[in-house]
GUDREN-5210 format. One line per 10 residues: number of its first residue (from 1); their letters; for each residue z, x, y of C-alpha. Coordinates in Angstrom, 2 decimals, decimal comma. Layout:
<recs>
NUM) A) Z/X/Y  ...
</recs>
This chain:
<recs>
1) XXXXXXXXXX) 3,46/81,41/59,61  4,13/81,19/55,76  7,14/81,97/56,45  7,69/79,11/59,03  6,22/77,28/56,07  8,27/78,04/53,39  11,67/77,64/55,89  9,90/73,89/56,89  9,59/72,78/53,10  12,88/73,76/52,45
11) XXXXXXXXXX) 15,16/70,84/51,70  18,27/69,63/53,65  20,93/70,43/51,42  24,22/68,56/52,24  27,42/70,49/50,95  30,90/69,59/51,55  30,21/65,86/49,93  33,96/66,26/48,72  35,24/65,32/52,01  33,56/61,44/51,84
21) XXXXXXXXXX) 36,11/60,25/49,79  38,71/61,83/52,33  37,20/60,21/55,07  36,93/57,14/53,21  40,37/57,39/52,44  41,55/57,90/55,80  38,99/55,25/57,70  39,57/52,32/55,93  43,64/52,29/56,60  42,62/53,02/60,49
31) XXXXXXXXXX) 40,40/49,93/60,67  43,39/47,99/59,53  46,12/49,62/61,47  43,72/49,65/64,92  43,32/46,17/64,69  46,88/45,26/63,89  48,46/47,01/66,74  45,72/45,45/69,20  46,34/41,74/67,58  50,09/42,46/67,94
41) XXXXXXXXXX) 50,43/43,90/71,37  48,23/40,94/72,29  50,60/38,25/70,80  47,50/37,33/68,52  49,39/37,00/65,17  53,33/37,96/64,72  54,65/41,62/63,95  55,09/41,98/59,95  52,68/41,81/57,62  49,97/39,00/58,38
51) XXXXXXXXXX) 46,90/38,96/56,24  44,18/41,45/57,01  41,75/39,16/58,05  44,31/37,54/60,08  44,36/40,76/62,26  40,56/40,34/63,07  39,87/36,96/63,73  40,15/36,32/67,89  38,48/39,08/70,14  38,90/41,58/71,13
61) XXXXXXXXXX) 40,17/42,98/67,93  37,97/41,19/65,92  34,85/42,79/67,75  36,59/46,03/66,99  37,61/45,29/63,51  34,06/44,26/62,47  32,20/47,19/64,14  34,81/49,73/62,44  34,70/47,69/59,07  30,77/47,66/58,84
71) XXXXXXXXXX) 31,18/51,39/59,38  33,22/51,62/56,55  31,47/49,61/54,31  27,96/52,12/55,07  30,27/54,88/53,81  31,48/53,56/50,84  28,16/52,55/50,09  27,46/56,42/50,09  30,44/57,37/48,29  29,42/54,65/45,45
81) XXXXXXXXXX) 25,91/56,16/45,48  26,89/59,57/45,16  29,44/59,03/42,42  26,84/56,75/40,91  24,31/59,99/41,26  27,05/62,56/39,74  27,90/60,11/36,63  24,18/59,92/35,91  23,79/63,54/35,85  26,48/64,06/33,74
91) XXXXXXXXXX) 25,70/61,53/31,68  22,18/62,84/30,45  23,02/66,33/30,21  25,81/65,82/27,99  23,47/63,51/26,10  26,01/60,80/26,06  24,59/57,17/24,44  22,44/54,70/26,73  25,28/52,51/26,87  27,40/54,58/28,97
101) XXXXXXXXXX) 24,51/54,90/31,56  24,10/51,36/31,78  27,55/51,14/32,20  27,45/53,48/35,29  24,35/51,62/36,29  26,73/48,18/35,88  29,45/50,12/37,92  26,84/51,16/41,01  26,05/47,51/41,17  29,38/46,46/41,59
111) XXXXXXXXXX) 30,45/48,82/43,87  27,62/47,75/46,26  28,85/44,21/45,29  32,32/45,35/47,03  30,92/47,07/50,06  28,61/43,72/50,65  32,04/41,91/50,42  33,77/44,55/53,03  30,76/43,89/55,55  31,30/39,75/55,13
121) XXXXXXXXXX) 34,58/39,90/55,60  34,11/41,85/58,68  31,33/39,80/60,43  32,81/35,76/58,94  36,14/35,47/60,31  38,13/33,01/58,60  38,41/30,83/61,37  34,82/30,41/61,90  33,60/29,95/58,23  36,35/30,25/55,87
131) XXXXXXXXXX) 34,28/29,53/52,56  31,81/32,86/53,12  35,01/34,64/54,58  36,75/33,99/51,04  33,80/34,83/49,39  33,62/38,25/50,67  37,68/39,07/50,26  36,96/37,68/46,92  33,75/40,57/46,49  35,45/42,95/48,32
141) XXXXXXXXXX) 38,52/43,34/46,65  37,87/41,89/43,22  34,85/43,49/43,02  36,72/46,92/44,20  38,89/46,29/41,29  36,49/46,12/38,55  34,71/49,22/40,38  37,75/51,40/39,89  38,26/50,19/36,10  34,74/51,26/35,22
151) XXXXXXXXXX) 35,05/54,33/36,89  38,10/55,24/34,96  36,73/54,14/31,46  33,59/56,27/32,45  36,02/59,08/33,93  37,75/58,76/30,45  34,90/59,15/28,18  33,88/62,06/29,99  36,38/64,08/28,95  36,00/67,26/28,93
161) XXXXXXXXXX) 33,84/66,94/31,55  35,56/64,46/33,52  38,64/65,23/35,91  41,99/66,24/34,59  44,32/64,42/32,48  47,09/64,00/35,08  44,07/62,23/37,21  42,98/60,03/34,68  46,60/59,06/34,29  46,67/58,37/37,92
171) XXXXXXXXXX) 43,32/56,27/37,86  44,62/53,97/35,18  47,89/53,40/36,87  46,14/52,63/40,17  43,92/50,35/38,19  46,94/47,94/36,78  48,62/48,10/39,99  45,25/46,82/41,47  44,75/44,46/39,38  47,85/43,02/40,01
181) XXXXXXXXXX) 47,63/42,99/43,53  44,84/41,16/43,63  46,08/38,11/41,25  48,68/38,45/43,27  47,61/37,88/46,93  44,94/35,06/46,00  47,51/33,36/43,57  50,19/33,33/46,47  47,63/32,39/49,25  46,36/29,72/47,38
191) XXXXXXXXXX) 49,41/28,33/46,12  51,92/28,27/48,94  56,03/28,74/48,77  56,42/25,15/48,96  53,60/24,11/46,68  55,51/26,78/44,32  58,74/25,21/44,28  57,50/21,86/43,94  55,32/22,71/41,37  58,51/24,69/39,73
201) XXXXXXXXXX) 60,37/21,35/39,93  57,67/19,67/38,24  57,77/22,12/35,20  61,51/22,37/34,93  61,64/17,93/34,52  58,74/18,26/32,59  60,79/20,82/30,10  63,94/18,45/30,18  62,09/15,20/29,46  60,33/16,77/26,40
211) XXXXXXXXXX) 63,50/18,21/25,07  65,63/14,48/25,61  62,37/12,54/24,02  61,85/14,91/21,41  65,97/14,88/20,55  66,09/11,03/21,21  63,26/10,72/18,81  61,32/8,31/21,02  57,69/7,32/19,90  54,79/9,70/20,90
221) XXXXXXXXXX) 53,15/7,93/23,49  56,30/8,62/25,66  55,51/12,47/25,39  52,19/12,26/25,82  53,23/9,45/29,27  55,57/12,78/29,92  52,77/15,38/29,26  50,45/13,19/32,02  53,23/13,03/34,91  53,46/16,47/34,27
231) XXXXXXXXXX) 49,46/17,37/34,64  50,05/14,59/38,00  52,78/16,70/39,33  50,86/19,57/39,57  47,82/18,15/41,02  49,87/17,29/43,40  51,33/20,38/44,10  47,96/21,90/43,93  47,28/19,39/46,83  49,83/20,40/48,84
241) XXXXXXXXXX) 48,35/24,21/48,74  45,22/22,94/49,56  46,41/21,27/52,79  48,40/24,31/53,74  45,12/26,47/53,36  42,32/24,49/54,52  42,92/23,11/58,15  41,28/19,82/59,13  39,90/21,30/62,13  37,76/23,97/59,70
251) XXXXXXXXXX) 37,15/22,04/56,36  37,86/18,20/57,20  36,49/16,95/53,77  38,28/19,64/51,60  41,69/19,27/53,68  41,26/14,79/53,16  41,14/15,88/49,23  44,21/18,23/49,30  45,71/15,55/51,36  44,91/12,62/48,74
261) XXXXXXXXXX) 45,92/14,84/46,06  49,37/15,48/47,25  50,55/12,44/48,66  48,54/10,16/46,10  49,11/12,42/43,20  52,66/12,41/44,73  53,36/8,77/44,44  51,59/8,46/40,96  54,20/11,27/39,78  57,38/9,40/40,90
271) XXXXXXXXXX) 56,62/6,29/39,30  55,96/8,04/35,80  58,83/9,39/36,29  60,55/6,24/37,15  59,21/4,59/34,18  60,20/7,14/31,99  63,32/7,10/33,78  64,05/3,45/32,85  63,17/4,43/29,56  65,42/6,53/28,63
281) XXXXXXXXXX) 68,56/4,69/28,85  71,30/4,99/28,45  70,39/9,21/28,43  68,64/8,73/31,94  70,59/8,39/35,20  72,82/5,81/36,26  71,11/2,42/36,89  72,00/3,15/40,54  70,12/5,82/40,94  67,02/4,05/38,38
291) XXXXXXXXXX) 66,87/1,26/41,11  66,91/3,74/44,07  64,11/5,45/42,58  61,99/2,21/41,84  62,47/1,32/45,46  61,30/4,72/46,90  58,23/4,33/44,69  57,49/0,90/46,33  58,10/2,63/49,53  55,50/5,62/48,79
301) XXXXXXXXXX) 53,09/3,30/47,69  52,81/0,90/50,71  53,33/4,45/52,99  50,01/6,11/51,20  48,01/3,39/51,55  49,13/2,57/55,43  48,86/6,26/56,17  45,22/6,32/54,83  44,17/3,04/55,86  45,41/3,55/59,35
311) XXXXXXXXXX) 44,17/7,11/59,90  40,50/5,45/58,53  40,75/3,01/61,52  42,29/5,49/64,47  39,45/7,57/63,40  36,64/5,35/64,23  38,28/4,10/67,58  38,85/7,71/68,73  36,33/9,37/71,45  38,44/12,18/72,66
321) XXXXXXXXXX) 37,48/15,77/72,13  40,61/17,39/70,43  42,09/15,09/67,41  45,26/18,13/67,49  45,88/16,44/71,06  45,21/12,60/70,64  45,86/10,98/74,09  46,53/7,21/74,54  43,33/7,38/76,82  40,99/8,34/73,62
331) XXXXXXXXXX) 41,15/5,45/72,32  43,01/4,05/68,46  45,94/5,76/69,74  48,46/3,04/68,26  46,34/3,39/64,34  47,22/7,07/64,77  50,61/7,29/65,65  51,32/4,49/62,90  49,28/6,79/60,16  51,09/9,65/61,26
341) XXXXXXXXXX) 54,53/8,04/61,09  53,69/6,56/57,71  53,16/10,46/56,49  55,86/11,61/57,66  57,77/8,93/56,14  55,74/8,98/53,09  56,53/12,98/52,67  60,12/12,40/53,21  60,76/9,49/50,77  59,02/11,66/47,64
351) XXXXXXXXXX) 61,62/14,66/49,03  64,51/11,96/48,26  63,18/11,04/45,01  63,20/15,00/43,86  66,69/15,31/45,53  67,76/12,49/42,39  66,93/14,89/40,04  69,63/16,95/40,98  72,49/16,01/38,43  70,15/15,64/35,90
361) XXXXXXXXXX) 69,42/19,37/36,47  72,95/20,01/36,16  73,06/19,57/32,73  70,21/22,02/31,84  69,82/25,62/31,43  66,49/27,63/32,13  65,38/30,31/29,53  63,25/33,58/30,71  59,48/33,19/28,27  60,20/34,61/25,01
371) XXXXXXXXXX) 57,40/36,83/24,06  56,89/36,95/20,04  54,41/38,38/17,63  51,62/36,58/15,99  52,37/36,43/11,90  48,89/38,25/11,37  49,80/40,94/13,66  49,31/44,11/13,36  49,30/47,07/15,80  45,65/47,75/16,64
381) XXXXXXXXXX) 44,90/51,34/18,51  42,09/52,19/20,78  40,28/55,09/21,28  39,92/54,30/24,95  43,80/55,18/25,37  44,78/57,09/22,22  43,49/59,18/19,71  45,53/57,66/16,68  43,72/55,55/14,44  46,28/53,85/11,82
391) XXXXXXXX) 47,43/50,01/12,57  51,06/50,27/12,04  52,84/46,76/11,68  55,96/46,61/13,79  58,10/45,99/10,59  56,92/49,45/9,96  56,99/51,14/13,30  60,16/53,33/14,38
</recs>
């Protein structure tokens, strides 16, 4: 019997924890790869390379992609725990300052942070509430960013007691690619191709305008008029992204803002520029092309407001059930087709007015950024990624 005894108070001891992160490694990918070829074979979203989420919105692969996903996020919850448990460790018995255990403490919280944003994403599908389905890509994968940078400061500072160099080196190059990646898909979600090239237009007149008033020695106020269409045009572009990403069928009130901000912030640009324009003479454009532009910001104006106005009225005559398939039966059927003529129209007109600034664009030539050095600097080290400790000034340096 004390023998039963001792074997019954003998702990579970669970060995092997080095193949979590191998499972982890391999799971996550799957989730994302099961639900893909499900969406695709089902015609759900097009072969290539659609968002994630995209590939687990409409069942069945969304039932499947958000059972698998909340799987995954329970075992990187243990994997954060344990590497949270093995820093700790480490930590004390190497008598390392409190800092760098709050740090780890910091770096447990976030990691949870990130699995919390892995489970949202999995169970609020974009097309059902978009706002807590952002929130949790926005947790999940920012917050797996700043995970992985605290684990490879800590991983760092733990040397030798931490992993090899070549891994370390491998950690911090994972880290900046991360980092980038995830700038990079929320920059390029939220700000669409066609927002981009507008808002690329915008800069490049912006760039010309200051150089010809600046040259021409005009008075201030015309910069400053040039430095305001300029903070206009890319409202406006910023509107345009904003109708591209949030439908009116999920976020009405957000997608009426984008809407006002691109076609109102639209027309408000083309008249400054107009003016400015007119202005300029004799360095603008031909007269011709001064008067076409006046008259296709008369046209944008009464367009806007008709658009707006109109779709205000259809809107309060219409009883249907689908606005995306407005019948003549459903009542302010003649208000909506009007509105929606007026957009189009309204869309097309600014298009022309950009199209003018093609010969003007001729005539200019763009530059790459210039990076220079501050006249104070000096080349700082840090102990994080080197060992020297003596600023050199790059007047000095080899």
């Amino acid at each position: 019997m004390a023998e039963l005894g001792g074997n019954m108070e003998k702990p579970d001891d669970f060995d092997n924890l080095h193949y979590l992160p191998i499972c982890m490694c391999a799971a996550l990918p799957s989730v994302f790869i099961i639900s893909y070829i499900i969406a695709v074979s089902l015609g759900h979203v097009v072969a290539g390379f659609p968002y994630i989420s995209d590939t687990g919105t409409v069942p069945p692969e969304s039932c499947i992609f958000g059972q698998l996903l909340n799987m995954t996020a329970v075992l990187l919850a243990l994997v954060v725990y344990i590497r949270h448990a093995q820093l700790k460790e480490l930590l004390v018995s190497s008598q390392m300052p409190h800092y760098w255990q709050r740090l780890n403490r910091v770096a447990f919280a976030v990691g949870l942070i990130s699995t919390l944003g892995i489970s949202v994403v999995a169970n609020f599908q974009e097309t059902s509430v978009l706002s807590v389905h952002l929130i949790g890509a926005i947790a999940a994968f920012g917050g797996g960013t700043v995970y992985i940078w605290l684990q490879a400061i800590i991983s760092y500072k733990m040397q030798p007691l931490g992993p090899a160099p070549l891994v370390i080196n491998l950690r911090l190059a994972l880290c900046m690619m991360s980092t980038v990646l995830f700038f990079a898909t929320f920059i390029a979600a939220a700000f669409s191709a066609k927002a981009f090239h507008v808002a690329l237009v915008v800069y490049i007149r912006h760039a010309q305008l200051k150089e010809l008033l600046v040259s021409s020695q005009m008075p201030h106020y015309w910069q400053r008029l040039n430095r305001v269409a300029f903070a206009v045009g890319l409202i406006s572009t910023l509107g345009i992204s904003v109708v591209a990403n949030f439908q009116e069928t999920s976020v009405l009130s957000v997608h009426l803002i984008g809407a006002i901000a691109a076609f109102g912030g639209g027309t408000v640009y083309i008249w400054l520029q107009a003016i400015i324009s007119y202005k300029m003479q004799p360095l603008g454009p031909a007269p011709l092309v001064i008067n076409l532009r006046l008259a296709l910001c008369m046209m944008s104006t009464v367009l806007f407001f008709a658009t707006f106005i109109a779709a205000a009225f259809s809107a309060k005559a219409f009883h249907g059930e689908d606005v995306r398939k407005w019948r003549p039966e459903d009542g302010g059927w003649g208000l909506h087709l009007f509105s929606s003529i007026c957009e189009w129209a309204c869309a097309i007109v600014v298009c022309i007015y950009i199209l003018t600034f093609t010969n003007e664009f001729r005539e200019i030539q763009m530059s790459c950024p210039k990076i220079t050095f501050k006249t104070d600097y000096s080349r700082k080290t840090y102990p994080l990624f080197t060992t020297l400790s003596t600023p050199t000034s790059p007047s000095h340096s080899p």
